[in-house]
KEFIBA-132234 format. One record per residue: z, x, y of N, C-alpha, C, O in turn. Coordinates in steps of 0.001 Angstrom, whole numbers, plus 500000, padded with zeros to 6 digits. Atoms other than C-alpha are relative to their C-alpha. Layout:
# residues N
ZXYZXYZXYZXY;...
# end
This chain:
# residues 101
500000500842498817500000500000500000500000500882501238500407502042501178;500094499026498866499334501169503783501163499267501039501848498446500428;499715500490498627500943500013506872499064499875500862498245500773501053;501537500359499049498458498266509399500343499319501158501523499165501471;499483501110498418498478496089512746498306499407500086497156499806500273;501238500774499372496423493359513147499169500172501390499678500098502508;500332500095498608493818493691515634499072499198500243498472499448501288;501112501142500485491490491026514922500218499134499183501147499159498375;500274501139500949490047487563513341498427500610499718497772501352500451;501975499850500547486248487925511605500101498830499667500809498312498804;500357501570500447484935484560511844498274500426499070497340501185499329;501312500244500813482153483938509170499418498841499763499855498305498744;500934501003500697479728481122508849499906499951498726500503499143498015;500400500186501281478233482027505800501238501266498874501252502485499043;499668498867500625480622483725503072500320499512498180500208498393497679;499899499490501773481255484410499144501148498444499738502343498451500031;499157501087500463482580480687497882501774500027500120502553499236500652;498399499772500626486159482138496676500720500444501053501944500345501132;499323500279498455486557482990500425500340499011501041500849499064502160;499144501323498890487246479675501735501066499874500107501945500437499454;498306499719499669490146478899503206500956501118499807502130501116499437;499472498281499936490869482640503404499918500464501425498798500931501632;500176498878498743491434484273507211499760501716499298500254502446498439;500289498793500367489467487203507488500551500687501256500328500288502399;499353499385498964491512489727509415499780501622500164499953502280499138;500433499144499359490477492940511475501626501310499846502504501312500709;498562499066499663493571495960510646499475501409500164498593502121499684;499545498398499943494466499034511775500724500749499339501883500886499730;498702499467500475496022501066509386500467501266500428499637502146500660;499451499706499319498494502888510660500746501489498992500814501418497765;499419499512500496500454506466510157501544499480500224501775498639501093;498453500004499807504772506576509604499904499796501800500313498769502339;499615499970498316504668507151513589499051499062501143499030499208502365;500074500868499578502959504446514405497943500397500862497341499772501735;500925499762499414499580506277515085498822499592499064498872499590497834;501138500328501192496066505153513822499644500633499089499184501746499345;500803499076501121494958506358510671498994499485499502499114498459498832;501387500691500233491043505880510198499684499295500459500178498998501546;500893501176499078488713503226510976500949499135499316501816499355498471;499341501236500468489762499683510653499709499445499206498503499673499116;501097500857501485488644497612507626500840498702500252501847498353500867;499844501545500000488508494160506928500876499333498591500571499622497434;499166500168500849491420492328505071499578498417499547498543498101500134;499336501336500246492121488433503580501066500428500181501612501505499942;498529500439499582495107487016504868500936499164498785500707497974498572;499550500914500753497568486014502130501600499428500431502368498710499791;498935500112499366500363485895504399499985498904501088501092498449501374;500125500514498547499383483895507452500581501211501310501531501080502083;499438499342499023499490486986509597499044500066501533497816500129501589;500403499814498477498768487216513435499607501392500453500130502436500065;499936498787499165497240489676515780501002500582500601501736499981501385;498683499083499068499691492436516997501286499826499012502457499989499353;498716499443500676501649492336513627499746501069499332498604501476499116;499956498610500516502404495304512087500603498943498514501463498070498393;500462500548501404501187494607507905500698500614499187501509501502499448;500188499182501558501416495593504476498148499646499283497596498580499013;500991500386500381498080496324503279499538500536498660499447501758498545;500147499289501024497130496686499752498545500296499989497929499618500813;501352499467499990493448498504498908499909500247498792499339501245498352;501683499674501311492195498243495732500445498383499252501321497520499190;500481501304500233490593495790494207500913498184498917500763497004499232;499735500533500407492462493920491726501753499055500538502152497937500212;499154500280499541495627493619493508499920499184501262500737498331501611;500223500824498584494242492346496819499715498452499219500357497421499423;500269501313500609492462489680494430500841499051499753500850497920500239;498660500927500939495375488274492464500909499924501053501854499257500633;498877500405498946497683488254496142499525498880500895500154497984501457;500589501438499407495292486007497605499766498565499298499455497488499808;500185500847501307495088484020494460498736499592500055498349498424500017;501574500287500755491561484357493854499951501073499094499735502140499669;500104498778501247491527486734490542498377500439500112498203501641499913;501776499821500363486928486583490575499929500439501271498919501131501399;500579499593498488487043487315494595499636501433500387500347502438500427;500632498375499638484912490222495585500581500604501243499788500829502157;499395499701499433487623491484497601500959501489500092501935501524499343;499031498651500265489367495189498067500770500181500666501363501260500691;498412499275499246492122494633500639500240499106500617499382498335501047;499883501450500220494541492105501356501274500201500686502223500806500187;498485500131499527497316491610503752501118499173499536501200497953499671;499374501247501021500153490530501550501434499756500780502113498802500398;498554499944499492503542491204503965499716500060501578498824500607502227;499786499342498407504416491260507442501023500203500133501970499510499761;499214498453500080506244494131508125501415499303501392500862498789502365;498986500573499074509804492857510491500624501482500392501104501464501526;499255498969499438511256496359510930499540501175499061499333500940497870;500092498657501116510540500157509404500599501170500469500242501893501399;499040498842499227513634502642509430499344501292498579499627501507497400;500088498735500730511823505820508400500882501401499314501627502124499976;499127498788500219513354508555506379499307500975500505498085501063500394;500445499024499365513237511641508356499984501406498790499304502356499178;499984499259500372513856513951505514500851501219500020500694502204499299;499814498773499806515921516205506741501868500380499430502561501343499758;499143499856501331518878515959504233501332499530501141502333500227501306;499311500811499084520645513363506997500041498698499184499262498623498234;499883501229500936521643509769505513499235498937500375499109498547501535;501261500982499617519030507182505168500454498802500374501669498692500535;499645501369499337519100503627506394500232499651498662499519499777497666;499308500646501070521408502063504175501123500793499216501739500552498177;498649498969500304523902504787503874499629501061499093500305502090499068;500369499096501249521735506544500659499706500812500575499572500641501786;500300498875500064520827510128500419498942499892499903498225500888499803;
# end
């Protein structure tokens, strides 16, 4: 899974049956620090997520399928979470969020 931020809707007229009633959504995926990583690609929404949230985005194929609940959908990436807070571990042998090591 990546971390992403909505930055877009893709409206489609014409698309692949098993995409109806599917939002097609525009992400950014994102590094730990909040900076872009790569181009943007195009997700299904299995969440109902909005522009300007920060995602969970899965990328490969079978998993995006089965979160949108289309298992046959010619689909490789699929916003399945929206992300409410992310306390990074820094690594540096300091105590993580949640008191663990």
């Amino acid at each position: 899974m990546l971390i992403a931020r909505v930055i877009g809707e893709l409206v489609s007229t014409h698309k692949h049956s098993s995409h109806q009633g599917r939002k097609a959504l525009v992400v950014q995926p994102l590094d730990l620090d909040g900076s872009n990583r790569g181009d943007p690609v195009i997700a299904l929404d299995a969440v109902d997520a909005g522009v300007g949230d920060r995602v969970l985005l899965v990328t490969e194929g079978f998993s995006a399928m089965t979160s949108v609940g289309r298992p046959e959908s010619p689909i490789d990436m699929a916003v399945v979470g929206v992300i409410d807070r992310l306390d990074p571990f820094d690594g540096s042998g300091g105590t993580a969020p949640g008191g663990k090591q």
